[in-house]
C-alpha positions as CSV (number, residue, x, y, z in Angstrom):
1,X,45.4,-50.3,33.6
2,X,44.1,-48.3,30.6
3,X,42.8,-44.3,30.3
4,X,39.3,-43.2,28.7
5,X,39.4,-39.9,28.0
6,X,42.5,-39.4,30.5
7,X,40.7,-41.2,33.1
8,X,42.1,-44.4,34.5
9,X,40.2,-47.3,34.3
10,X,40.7,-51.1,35.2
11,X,40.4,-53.6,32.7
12,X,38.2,-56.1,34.9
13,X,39.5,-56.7,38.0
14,X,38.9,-60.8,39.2
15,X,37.2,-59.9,42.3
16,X,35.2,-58.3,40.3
17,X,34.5,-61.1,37.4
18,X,30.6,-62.0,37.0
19,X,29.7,-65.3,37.8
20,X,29.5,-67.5,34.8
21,X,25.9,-67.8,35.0
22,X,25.5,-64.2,35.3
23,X,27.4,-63.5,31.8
24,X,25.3,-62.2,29.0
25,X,23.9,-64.2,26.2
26,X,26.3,-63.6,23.4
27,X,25.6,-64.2,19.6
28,X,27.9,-64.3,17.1
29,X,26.9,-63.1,13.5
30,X,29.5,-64.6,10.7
31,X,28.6,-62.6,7.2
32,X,30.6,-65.0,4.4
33,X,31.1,-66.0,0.6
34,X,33.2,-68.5,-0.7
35,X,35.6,-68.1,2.4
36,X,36.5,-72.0,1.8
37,X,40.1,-71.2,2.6
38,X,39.9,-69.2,6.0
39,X,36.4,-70.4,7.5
40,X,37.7,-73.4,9.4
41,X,40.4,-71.6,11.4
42,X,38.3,-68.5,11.4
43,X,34.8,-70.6,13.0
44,X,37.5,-73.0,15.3
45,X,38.4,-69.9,16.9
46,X,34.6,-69.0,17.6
47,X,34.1,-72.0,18.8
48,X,37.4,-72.2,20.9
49,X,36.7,-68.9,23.0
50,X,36.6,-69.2,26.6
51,X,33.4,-67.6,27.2
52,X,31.0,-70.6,28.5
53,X,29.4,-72.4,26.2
54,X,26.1,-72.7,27.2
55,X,26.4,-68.5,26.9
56,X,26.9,-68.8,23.0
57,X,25.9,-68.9,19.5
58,X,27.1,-68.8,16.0
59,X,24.6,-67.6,13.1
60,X,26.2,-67.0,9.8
61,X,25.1,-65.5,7.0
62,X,26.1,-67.5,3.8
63,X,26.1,-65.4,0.2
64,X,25.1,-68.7,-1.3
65,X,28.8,-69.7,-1.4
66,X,29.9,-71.9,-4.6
67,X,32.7,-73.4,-2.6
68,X,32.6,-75.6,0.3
69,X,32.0,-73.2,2.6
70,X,28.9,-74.7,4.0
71,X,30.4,-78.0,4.0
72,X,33.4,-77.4,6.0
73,X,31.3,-75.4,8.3
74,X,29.2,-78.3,9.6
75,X,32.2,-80.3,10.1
76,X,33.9,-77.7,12.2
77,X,30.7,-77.3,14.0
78,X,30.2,-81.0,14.8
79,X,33.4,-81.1,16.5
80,X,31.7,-78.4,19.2
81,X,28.4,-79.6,19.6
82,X,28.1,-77.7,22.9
83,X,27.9,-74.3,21.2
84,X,24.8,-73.9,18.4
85,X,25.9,-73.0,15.2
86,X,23.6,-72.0,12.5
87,X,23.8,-71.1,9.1
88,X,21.1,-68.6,7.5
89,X,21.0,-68.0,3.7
90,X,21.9,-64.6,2.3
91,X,20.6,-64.1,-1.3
92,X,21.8,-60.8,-1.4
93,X,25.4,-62.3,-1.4
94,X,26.7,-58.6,0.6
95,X,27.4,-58.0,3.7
96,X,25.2,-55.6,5.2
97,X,22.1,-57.8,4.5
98,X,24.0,-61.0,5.5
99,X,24.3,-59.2,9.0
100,X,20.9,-57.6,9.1
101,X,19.5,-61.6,8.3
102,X,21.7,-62.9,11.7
103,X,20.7,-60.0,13.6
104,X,17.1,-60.8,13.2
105,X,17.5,-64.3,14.7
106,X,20.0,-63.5,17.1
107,X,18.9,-64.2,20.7
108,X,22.2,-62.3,22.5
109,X,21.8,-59.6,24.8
110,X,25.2,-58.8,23.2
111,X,26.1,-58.8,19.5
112,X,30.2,-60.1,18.4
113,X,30.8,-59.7,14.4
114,X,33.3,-61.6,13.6
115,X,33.9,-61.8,9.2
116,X,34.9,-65.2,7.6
117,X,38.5,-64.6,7.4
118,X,39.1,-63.2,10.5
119,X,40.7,-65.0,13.8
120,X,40.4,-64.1,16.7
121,X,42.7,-64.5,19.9
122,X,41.0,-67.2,22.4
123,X,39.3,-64.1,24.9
124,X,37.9,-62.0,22.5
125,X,34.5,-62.6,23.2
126,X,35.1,-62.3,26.9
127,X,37.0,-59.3,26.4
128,X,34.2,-57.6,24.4
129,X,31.4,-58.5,27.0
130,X,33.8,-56.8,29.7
131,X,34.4,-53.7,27.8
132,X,30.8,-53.0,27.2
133,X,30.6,-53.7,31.0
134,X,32.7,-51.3,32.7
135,X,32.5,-48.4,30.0
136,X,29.1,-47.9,28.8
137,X,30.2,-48.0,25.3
138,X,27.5,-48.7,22.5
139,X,29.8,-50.4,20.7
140,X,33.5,-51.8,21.3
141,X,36.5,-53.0,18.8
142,X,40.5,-53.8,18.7
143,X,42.9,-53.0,17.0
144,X,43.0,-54.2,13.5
145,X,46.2,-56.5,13.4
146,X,46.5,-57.9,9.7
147,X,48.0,-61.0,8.5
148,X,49.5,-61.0,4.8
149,X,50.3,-63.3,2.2
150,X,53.6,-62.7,-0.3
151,X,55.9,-59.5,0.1
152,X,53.2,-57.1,-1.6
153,X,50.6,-58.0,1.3
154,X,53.1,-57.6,3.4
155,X,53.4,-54.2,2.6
156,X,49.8,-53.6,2.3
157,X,49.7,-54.7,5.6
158,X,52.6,-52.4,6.8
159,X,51.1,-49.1,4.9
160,X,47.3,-49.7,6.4
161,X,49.4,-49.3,9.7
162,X,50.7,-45.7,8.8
163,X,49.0,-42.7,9.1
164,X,50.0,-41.8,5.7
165,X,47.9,-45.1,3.9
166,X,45.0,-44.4,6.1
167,X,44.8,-41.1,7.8
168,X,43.9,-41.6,11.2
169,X,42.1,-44.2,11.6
170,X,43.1,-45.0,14.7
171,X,41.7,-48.7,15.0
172,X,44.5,-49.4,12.3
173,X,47.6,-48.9,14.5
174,X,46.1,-47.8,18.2
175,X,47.8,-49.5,21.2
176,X,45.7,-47.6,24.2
177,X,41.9,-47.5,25.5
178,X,40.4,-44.5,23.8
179,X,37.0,-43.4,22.6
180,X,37.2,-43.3,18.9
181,X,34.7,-42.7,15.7
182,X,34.9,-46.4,14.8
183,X,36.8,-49.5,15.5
184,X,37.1,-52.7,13.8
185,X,34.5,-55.6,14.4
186,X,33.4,-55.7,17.6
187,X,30.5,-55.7,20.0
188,X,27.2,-54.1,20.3
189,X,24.8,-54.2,23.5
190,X,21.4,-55.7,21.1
191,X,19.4,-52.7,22.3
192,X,21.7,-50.1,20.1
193,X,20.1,-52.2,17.1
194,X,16.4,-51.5,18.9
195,X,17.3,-48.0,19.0
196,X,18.9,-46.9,16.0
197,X,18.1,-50.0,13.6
198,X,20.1,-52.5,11.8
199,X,23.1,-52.3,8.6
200,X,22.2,-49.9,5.5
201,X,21.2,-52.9,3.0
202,X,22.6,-50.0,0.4
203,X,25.9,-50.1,1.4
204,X,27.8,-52.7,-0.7
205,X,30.8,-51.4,1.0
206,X,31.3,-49.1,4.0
207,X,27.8,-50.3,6.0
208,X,30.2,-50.8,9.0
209,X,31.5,-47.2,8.3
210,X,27.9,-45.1,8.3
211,X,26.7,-47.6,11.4
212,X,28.8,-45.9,13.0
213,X,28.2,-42.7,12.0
214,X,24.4,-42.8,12.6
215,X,25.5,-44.5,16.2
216,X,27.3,-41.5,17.1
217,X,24.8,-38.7,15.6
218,X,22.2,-40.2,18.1
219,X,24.5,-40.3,21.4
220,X,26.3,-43.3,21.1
221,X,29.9,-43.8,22.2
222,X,32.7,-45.8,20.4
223,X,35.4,-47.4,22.7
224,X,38.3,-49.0,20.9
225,X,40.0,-51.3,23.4
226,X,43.6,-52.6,22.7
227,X,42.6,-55.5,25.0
228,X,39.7,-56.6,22.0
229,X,42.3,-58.8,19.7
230,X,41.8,-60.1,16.2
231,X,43.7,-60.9,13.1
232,X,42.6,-60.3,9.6
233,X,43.6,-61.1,6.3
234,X,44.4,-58.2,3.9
235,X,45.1,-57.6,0.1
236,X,47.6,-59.4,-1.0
237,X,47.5,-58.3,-5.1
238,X,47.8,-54.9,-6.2
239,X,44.7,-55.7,-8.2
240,X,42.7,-56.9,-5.0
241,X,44.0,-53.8,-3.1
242,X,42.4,-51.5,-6.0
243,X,39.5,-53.2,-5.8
244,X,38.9,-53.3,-2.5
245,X,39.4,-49.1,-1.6
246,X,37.6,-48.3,-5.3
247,X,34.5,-49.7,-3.4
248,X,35.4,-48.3,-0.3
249,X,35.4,-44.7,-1.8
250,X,32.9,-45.3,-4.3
251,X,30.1,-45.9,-1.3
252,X,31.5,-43.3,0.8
253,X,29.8,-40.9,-1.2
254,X,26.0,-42.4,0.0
255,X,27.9,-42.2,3.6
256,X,28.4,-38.7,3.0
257,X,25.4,-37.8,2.2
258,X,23.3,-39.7,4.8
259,X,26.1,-38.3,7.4
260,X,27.3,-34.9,6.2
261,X,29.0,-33.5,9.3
262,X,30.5,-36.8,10.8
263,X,33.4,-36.2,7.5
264,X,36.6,-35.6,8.2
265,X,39.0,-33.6,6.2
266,X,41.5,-35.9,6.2
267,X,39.2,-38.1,4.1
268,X,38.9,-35.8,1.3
269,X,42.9,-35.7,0.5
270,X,42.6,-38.8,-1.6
271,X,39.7,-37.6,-3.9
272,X,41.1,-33.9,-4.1
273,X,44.5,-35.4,-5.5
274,X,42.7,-37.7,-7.9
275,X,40.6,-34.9,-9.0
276,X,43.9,-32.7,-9.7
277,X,45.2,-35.6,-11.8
278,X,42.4,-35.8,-13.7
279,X,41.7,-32.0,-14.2
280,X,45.6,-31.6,-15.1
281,X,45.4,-34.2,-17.6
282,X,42.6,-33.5,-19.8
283,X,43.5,-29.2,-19.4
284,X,47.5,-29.9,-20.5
285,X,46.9,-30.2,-24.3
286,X,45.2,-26.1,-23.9
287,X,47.3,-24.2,-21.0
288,X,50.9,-24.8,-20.1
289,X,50.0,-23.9,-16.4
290,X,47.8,-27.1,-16.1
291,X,51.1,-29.0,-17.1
292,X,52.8,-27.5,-14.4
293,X,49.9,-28.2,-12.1
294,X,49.9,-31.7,-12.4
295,X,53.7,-31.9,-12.2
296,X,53.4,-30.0,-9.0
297,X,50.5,-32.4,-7.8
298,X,52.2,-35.7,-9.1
299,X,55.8,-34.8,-7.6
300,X,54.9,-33.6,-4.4
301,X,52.6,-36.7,-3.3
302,X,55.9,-38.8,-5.3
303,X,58.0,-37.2,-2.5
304,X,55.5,-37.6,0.2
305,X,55.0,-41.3,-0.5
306,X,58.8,-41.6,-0.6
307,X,59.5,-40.1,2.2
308,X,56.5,-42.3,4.1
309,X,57.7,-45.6,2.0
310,X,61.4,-45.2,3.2
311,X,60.1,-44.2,7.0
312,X,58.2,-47.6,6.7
313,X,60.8,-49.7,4.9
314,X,63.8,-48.2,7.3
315,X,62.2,-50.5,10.4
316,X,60.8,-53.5,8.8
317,X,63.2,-54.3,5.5
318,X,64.3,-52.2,2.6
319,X,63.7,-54.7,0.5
320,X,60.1,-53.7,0.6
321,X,60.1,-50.0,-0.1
322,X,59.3,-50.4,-4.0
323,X,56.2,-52.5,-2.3
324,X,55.5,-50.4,0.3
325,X,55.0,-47.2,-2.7
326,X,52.6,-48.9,-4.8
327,X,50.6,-50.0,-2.2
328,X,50.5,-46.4,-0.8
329,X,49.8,-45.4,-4.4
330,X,47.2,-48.0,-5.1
331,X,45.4,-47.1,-1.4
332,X,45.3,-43.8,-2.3
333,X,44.3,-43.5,-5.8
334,X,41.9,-46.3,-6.2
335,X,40.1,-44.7,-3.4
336,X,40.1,-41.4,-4.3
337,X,39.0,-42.5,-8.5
338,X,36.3,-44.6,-6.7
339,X,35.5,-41.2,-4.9
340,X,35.1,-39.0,-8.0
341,X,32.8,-42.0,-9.9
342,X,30.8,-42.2,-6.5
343,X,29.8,-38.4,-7.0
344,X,28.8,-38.5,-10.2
345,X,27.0,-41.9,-9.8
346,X,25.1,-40.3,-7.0
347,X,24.9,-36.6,-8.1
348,X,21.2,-36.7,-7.1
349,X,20.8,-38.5,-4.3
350,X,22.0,-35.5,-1.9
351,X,18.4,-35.4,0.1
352,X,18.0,-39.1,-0.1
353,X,19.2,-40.5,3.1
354,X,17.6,-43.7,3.5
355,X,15.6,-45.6,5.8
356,X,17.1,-48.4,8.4
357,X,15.1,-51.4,9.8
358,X,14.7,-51.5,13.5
359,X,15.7,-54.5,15.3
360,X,12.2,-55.7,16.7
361,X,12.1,-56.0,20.7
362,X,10.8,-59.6,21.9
């Protein structure tokens, strides 16, 4: 049993299970680069769902890979000839266009993203068509369960799974049914792409992020389901880590201002604290206060990353507290620098907010 807004609901009873012919038509849309290493268990466990095959296919979007990533996609795909598997070039080599180019040949009534070096459990699929089914949702995600490589992405992995590394983002560490503002991956119904239209093609980063802001600002509900279950592979560098929530920050800006109201305050910590650090540093050769600002700043987020490091470390190894801070710091400040370029990158684009291509309706 699982609650949706403190209502009880079932989570498909068999009775009640939809004949096999009767299931929708689902597509899955794949957007990759270079994923050599993680497509083949990441497309086997497309292809190895236990939704019926003849109810199925795989479009993905390649970003004119230079590894074998096309290569060792046709040889996964020949050992499941049952289930169509396409692949679609994607010039732009980003995401958000590499899913706009699947979505346009897509023939699902319902939409499954699945990235290149995720895997998912055997009844995902299934488990997103049924969710859509018996809540209404516009769109419906797990949990976000990460897999790491060395001891640093282990503790990336561990911090994303706090509240302190990533607010509240509740798909990161979730375990019931709720409605939520986003969730990870997923499952659309194909008409929320008729209605509201397809990816910003902007949005290096964060497309995923202001879908789902523009979904909700016109109606649209958001059901994260602890039943939907995939794995994904995180950071596992401190330099890959920076990278990665630079960008996210850096593009959140365009969110903002496409989405003003749908922030959250919580998301504004990160940039407020790199903005202190910078402000204390270049006033500290002129006032003596501004030194004692940024020691204030700088020692009470060292004692609140402490504190949230050894709360971490105390049930999964102490060993990894030295980790588990620089990742924090790393999550924290890259974003929140990435924030602060962002704005002035984008100082003018504060009444620009786009236009989105609507899914055409056969």
């Amino acid at each position: 049993m699982n609650y949706i807004d403190g209502r009880l609901i079932d989570s498909y009873p068999e009775e009640r299970q939809p004949a096999l012919s009767d299931r929708p038509f689902v597509s899955v849309i794949m957007p990759v680069r270079n994923e050599s290493r993680f497509i083949e268990e990441s497309l086997g466990a497309v292809l190895a769902q236990d939704y019926p095959n003849d109810r199925l296919e795989v479009l993905i979007a390649d970003g004119m890979s230079t590894d074998d990533t096309r290569e060792i996609i046709s040889l996964v795909a020949a050992s499941y000839p049952a289930i169509p598997v396409k692949i679609i070039d994607n010039p732009a080599r980003i995401a958000s266009t590499g899913l706009n180019a699947a979505l346009k040949q897509a023939r699902g009534d319902v939409i499954v993203r699945v990235d290149g070096h995720t895997f998912l459990e055997h009844d995902h699929v299934h488990q997103c068509v049924a969710a859509l089914q018996r809540s209404g949702a516009d769109h419906v995600g797990g949990r976000m369960e990460t897999v790491s490589e060395g001891r640093f992405g282990e503790a990336v992995s561990l911090a994303t799974g706090t509240s302190f590394g990533v607010g509240h983002g509740r798909f990161h560490y979730s375990d019931r049914e709720e409605w939520s503002d986003t969730v990870s991956m997923g499952a659309w119904p194909r008409q929320v792409f008729e209605r509201i239209g397809l990816f910003d093609e902007e949005q290096v980063r964060n497309q995923d992020d202001e879908f789902n802001y523009r979904l909700l600002e016109n109606g649209g509900k958001i059901l994260l389901s602890p039943n939907i279950r995939s794995r994904y592979y995180n950071r596992s560098t401190p330099r890959s880590l920076w990278r990665q929530y630079y960008q996210y920050g850096y593009w959140k800006i365009r969110v903002m201002q496409k989405h003003p109201l749908q922030m959250r305050p919580r998301q504004f910590a990160p940039p407020l604290f790199a903005a202190a650090l910078v402000v204390g540093v270049l006033l500290a050769p002129f006032f003596n206060l501004a030194i004692w600002g940024a020691g204030i700043v700088i020692g009470s987020y060292a004692l609140a990353n402490i504190a949230a490091s050894a709360l971490t470390a105390r049930r999964a190894g102490w060993e990894l507290m030295p980790r588990l801070s620089l990742a924090f710091a790393a999550l924290h400040l890259s974003y929140g620098f990435g924030f602060l370029v962002g704005l002035v990158r984008f100082w003018n684009r504060w009444h620009d907010r786009g236009e989105w291509i609507v899914l055409r309706q056969d």
